[in-house]
C-alpha positions as CSV (number, residue, x, y, z in Angstrom):
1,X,0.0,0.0,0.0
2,X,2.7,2.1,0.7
3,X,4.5,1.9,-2.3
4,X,1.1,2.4,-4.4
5,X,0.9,5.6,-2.3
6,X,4.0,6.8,-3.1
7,X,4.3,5.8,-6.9
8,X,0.8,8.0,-7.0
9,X,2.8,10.8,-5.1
10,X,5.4,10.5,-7.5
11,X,3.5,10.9,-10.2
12,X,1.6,13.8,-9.0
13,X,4.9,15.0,-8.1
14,X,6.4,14.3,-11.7
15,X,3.3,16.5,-13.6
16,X,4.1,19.2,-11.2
17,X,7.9,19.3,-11.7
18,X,6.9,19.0,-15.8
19,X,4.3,21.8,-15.5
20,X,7.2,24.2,-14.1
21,X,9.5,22.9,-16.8
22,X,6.6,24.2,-19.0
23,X,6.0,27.7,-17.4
24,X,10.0,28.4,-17.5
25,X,10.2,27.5,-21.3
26,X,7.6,29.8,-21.9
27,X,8.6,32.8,-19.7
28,X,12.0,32.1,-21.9
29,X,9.9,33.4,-24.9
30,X,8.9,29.8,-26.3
31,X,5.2,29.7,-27.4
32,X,3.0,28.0,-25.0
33,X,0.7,25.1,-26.3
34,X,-2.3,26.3,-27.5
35,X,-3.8,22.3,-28.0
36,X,-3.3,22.0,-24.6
37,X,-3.8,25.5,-23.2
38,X,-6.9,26.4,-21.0
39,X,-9.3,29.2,-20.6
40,X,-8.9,31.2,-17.1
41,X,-12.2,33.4,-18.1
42,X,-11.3,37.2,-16.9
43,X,-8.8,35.8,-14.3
44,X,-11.6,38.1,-12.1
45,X,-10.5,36.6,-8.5
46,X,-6.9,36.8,-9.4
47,X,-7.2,40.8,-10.2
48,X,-9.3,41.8,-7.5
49,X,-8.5,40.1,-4.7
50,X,-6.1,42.7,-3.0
51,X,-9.1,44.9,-3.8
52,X,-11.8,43.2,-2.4
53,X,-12.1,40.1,-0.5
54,X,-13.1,36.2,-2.5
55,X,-16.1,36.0,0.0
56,X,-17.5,39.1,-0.8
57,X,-17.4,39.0,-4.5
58,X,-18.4,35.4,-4.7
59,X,-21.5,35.9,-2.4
60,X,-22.4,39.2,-4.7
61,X,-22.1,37.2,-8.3
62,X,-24.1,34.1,-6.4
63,X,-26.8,36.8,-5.4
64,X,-26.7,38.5,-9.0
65,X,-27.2,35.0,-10.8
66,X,-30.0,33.9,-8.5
67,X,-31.8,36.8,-8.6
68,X,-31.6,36.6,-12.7
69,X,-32.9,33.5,-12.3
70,X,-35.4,33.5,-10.1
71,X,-36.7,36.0,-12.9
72,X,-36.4,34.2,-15.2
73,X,-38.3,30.9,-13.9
74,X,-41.0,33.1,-12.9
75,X,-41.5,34.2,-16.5
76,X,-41.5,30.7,-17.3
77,X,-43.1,29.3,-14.9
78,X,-45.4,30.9,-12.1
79,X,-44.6,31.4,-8.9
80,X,-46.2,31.6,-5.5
81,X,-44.8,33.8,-2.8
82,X,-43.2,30.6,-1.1
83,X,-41.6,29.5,-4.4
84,X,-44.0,26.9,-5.8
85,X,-44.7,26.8,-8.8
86,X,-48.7,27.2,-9.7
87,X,-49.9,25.7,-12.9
88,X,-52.3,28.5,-14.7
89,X,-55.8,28.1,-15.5
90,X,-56.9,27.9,-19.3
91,X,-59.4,30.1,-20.7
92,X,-61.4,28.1,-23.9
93,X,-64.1,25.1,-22.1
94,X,-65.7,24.6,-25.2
95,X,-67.3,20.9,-25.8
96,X,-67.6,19.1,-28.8
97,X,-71.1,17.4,-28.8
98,X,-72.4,21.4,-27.8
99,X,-74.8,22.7,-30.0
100,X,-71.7,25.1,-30.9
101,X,-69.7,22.2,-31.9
102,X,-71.2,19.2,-33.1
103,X,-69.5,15.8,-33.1
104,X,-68.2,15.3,-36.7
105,X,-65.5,13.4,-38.4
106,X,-63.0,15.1,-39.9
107,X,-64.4,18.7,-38.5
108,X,-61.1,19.1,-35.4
109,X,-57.8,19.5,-35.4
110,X,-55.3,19.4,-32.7
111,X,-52.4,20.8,-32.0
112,X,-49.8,19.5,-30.1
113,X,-46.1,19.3,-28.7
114,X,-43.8,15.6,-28.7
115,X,-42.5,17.3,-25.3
116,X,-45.3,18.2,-23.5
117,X,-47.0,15.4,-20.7
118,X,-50.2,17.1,-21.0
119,X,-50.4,16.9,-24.9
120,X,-49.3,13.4,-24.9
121,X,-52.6,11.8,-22.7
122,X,-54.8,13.8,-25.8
123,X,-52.6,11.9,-28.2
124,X,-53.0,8.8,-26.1
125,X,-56.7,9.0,-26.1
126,X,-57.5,9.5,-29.6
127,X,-55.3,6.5,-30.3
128,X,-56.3,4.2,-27.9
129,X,-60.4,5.7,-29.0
130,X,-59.3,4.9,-32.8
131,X,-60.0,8.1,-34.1
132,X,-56.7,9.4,-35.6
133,X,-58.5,9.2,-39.3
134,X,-61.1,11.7,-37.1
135,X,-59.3,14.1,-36.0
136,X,-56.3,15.4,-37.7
137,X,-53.4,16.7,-36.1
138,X,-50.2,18.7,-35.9
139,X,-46.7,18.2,-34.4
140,X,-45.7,21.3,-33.1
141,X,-41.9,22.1,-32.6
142,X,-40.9,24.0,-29.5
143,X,-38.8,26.6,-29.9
144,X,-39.1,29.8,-28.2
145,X,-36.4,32.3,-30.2
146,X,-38.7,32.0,-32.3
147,X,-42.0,32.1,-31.7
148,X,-43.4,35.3,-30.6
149,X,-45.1,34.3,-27.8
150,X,-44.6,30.9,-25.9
151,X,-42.7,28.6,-27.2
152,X,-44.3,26.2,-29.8
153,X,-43.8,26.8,-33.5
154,X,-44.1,24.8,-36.8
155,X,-41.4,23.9,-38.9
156,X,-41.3,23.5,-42.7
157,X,-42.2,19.8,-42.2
158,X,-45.3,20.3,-40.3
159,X,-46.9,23.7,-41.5
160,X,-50.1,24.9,-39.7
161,X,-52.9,23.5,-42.1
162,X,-55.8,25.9,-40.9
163,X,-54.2,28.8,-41.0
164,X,-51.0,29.2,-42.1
165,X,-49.6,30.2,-39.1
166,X,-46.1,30.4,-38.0
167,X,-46.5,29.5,-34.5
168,X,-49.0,28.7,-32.1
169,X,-49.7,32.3,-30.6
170,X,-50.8,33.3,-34.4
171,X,-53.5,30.6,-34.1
172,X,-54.6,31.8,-31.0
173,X,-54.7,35.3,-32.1
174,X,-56.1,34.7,-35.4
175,X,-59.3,31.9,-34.0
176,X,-59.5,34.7,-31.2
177,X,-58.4,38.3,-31.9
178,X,-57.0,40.2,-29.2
179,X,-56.0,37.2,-27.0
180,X,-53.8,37.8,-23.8
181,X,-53.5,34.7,-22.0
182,X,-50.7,31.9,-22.2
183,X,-50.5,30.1,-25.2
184,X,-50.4,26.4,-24.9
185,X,-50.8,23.2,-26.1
186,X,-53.0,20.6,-26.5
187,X,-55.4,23.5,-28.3
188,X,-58.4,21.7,-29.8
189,X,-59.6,23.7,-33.3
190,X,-63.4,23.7,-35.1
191,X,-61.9,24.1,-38.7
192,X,-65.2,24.5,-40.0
193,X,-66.0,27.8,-37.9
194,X,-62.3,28.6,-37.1
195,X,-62.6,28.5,-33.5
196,X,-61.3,27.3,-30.6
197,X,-63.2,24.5,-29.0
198,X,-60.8,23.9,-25.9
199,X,-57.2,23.8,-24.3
200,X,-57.2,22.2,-21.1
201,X,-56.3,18.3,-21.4
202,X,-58.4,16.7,-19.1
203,X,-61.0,18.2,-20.4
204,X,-60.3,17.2,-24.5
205,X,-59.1,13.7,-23.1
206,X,-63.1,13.4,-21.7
207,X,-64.4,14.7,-25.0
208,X,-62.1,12.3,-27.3
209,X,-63.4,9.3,-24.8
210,X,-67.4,10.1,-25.4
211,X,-66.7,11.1,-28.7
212,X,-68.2,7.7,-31.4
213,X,-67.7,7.9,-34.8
214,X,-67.7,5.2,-37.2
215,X,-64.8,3.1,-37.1
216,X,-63.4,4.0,-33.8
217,X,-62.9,1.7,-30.8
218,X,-65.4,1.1,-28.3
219,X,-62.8,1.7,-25.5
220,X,-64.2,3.7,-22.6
221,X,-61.6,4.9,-20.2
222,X,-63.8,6.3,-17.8
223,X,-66.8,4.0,-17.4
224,X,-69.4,5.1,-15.1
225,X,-69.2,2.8,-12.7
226,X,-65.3,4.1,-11.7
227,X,-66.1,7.3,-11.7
228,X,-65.7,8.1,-7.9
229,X,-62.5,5.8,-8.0
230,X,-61.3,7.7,-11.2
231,X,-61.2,10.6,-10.3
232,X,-60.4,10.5,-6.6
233,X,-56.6,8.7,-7.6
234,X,-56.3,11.1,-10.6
235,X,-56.3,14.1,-8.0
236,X,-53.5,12.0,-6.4
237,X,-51.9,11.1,-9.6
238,X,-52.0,15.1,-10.8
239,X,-50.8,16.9,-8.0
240,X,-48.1,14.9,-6.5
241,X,-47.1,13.0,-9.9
242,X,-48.3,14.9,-13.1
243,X,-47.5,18.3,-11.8
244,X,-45.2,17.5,-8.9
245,X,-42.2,16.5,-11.3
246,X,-43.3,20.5,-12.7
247,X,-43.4,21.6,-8.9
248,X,-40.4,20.1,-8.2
249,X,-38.4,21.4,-11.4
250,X,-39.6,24.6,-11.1
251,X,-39.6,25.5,-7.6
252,X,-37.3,29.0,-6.3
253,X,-37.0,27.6,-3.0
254,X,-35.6,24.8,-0.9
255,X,-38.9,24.5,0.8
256,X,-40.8,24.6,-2.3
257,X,-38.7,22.0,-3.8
258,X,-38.2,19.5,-1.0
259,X,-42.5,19.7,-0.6
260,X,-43.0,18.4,-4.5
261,X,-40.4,15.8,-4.0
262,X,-41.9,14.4,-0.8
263,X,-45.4,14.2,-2.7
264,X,-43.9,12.7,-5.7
265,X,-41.7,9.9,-4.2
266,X,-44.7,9.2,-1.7
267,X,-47.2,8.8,-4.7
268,X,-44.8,6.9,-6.8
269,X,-44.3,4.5,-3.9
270,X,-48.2,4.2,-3.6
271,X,-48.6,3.4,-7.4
272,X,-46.0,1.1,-7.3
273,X,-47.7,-0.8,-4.9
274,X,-51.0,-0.8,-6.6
275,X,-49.2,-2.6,-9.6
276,X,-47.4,-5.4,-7.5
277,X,-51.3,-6.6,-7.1
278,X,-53.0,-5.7,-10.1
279,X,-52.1,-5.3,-14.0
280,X,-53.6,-1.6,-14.3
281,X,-54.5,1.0,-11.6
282,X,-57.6,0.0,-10.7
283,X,-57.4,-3.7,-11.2
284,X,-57.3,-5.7,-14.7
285,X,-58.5,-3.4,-17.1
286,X,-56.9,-0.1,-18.5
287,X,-59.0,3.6,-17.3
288,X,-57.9,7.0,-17.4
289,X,-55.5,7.2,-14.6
290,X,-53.2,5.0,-16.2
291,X,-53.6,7.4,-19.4
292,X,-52.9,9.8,-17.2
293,X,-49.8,8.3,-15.5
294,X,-48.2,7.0,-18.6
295,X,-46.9,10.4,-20.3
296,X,-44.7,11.0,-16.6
297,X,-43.5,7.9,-16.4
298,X,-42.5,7.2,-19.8
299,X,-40.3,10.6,-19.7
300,X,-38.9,10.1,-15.9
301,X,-35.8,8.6,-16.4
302,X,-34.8,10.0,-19.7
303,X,-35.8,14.0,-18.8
304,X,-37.3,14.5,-15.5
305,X,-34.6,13.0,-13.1
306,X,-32.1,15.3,-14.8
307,X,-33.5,18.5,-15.4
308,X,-36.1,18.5,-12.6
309,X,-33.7,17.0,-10.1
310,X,-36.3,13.9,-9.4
311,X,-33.1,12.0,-9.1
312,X,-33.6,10.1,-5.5
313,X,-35.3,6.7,-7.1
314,X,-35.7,6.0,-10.4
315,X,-38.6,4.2,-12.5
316,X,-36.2,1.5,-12.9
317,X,-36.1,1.2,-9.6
318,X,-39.3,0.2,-9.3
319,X,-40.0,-3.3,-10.9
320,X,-43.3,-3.1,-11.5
321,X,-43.9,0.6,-12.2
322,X,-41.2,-0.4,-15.2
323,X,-43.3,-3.3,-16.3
324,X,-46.5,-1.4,-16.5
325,X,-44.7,1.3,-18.4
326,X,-43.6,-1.4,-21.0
327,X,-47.2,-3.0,-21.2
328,X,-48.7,0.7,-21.9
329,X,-46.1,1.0,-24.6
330,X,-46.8,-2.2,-26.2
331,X,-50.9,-1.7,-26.8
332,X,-51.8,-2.3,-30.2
333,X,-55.3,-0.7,-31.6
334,X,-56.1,-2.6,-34.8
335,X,-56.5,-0.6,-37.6
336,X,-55.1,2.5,-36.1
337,X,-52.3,4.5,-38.4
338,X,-51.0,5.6,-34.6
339,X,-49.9,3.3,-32.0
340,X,-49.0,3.7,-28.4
341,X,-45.4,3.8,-29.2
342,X,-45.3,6.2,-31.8
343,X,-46.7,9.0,-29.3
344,X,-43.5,9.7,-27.8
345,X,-40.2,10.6,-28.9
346,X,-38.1,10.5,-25.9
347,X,-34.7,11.4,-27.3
348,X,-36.5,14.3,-29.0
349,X,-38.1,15.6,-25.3
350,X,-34.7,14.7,-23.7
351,X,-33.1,17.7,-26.0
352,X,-35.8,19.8,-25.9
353,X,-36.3,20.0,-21.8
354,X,-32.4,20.4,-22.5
355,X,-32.0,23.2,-25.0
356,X,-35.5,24.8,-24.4
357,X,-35.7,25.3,-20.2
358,X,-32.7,27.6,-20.6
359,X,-33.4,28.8,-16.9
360,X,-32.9,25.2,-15.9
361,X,-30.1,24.6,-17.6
362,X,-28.0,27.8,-19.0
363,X,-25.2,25.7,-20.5
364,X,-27.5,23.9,-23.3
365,X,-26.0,20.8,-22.5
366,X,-27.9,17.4,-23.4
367,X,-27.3,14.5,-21.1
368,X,-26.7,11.6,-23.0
369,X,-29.2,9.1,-22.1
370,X,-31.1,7.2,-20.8
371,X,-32.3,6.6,-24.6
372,X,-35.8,4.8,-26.1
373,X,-32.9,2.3,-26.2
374,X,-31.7,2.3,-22.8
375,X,-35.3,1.9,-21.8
376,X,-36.2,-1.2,-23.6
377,X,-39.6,-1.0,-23.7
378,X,-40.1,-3.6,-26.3
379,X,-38.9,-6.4,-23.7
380,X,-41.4,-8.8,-24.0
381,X,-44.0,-8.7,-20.8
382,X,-46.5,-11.2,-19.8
383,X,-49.1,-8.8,-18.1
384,X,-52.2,-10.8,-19.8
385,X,-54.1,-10.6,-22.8
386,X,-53.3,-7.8,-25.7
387,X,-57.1,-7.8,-27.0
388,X,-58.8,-4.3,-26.3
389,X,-61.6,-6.1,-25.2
390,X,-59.5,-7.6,-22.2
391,X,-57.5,-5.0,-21.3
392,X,-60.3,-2.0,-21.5
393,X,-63.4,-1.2,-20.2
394,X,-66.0,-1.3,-23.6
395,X,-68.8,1.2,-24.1
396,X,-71.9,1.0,-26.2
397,X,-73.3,2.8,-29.1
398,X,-75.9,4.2,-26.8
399,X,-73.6,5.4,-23.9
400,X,-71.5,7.1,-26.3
401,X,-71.7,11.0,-27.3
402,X,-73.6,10.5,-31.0
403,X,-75.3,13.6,-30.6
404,X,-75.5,15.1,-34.3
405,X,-72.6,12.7,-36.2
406,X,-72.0,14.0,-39.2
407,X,-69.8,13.3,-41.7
408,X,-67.8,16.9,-42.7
């Protein structure tokens, strides 16, 4: 051991003796190596410090960068005076089924974001309800240099096919002139009169579930008989999971911070223990709060542990949280052009959290996995049956929202 410790000495000892070698055969005149030269920023602590002290002028930069910061999440995020972060209210509740906006194929269009949680339980609905040929749909790309307002844009490979738009505030502004509030997505569109039905997601996920049209599945992921059940974990699943990976990213404070992650780690552990007893949330068959679940889970590992600091377990670390996840990803819906798997592009929402969140993470840097790869979600699972019929509730023709189907 001894001798280990001193060759290690020595060698320390050796790059010292050849870095002073270096620094005299430069002060001789010779040219330094620039390969191998560094960059000592402003040398700032070096030229000041007989002027003022390192504490002080660390502790003033440290206050100067917060306080940037905190500024800058706010404007991002909002804030309550302890340093939470408070998700905002949306401001269209249209219905489709209304006499405003009668169920019709072909009539909506939605537009939404491969990063965003909350667009990807809309996309997960209308593929697991069959009606992608129904409703048609754009992919927006987030990218807020430049869009004008928010982030969410189009790109030259998915153009805005109502109106021409060049980002998402324009078709807000355009289907309703003069509008001041936040511009998000998902944002449900009547094509026919230009307006916008809705754009909060629990509400559009309800619509796309009643919603029967010819051709589309008889899945019903929120059958009456669940509703007290339904809704009473997805308040649970919302607030501590949903939102509380948001919360926790998001938060200004320790206090703030350390709250979402006690939530989340609780409600993870209480989900995880659902699923050592049962294939789904609520027993055998597939509802709504696993829709809802799904789109947090799926990015945990790969976005959330990182640039929300959800790092203390991960979803790998729990075994049958992971194989729910892959048994979500592998549904098949016969006929459908969209699958489960195709709603998510994970390496695309890893570098966009990365690139996007700038307040988050000011160097730009994208961490390098976990990948789809890494995740393996095409392991093979023995959960049950694949049929929808086993793994979802069904709904009749009659229980279903068929008020005024037309064919536009």
């Amino acid at each position: 051991m001894n001798r280990t410790h001193s060759r290690v000495r020595g060698s320390s000892c050796i790059a010292s003796r050849s870095g002073s070698r270096r620094g005299l055969a430069v002060g001789a005149g010779a040219k330094p190596d620039e390969g191998s030269a560094s960059s000592k920023g402003f040398s700032i602590l070096e030229i000041t410090n007989k002027l003022l002290p390192q504490g002080v002028l660390v502790q003033g930069v440290k206050l100067g960068w917060r306080s940037a910061w905190q500024l800058m999440v706010r404007e991002l995020a909002p804030q309550s005076k302890t340093g939470a972060y408070v998700r905002p209210k949306y401001s269209f509740d249209g219905r489709i089924g209304d006499a405003a906006f009668p169920a019709a194929s072909g009539r909506y269009h939605l537009y939404l974001g491969n990063a965003c949680g909350w667009c990807h339980r809309v996309l997960l609905t209308l593929v697991l309800r069959g009606l992608a040929g129904h409703v048609s749909v754009s992919q927006l790309t987030d990218d807020a240099e430049k869009a004008r307002r928010g982030g969410w844009v189009f790109d030259a490979q998915n153009p805005d096919p109502v109106f021409g738009a060049q980002d998402l505030w324009e078709v807000y502004d355009t289907a309703s002139p003069g509008f001041r509030g936040r511009c998000t997505a998902p944002l449900l569109l009547d094509k026919q009169t230009r307006r916008i039905v809705c754009n909060e997601s629990s509400d559009i996920l309800r619509m796309l579930n009643r919603l029967q049209l010819p051709g589309a599945t008889h899945v019903d992921l929120y059958p009456e008989a669940l509703h007290g059940q339904i809704d009473e974990l997805n308040d649970m699943i919302y607030e501590d999971i949903n939102n509380g990976v948001y919360r926790s990213g998001f938060a200004t404070t320790q206090a703030a911070y350390d709250d979402a992650q006690t939530g989340l780690y609780r409600a993870l552990g209480e989900v995880e223990a659902r699923l050592s007893k049962t294939r789904f949330l609520l027993g055998d068959k597939c509802t709504e709060c696993d829709v809802r679940l799904y789109p947090t889970i799926a990015r945990f590992d790969a976005v959330y542990a990182t640039i929300f600091k959800c790092s203390r377990k991960r979803i790998s670390d729990y075994p049958h949280l992971t194989i729910w996840l892959k048994d979500m990803y592998q549904i098949k819906v016969p006929g459908s052009s969209l699958q489960v798997s195709d709603t998510l592009d994970v390496d695309a929402a890893r570098r966009s959290y990365s690139t996007n969140l700038f307040p988050l993470n000011p160097s730009g840097i994208i961490p390098s996995g976990p990948t789809a790869a890494d995740l393996h979600l095409d392991d093979p699972v023995q959960r049950g049956s694949r049929e929808l019929t086993d793994m979802f509730h069904q709904t009749l023709h009659t229980q279903a929202l068929q008020t005024n189907v037309l064919i536009a």
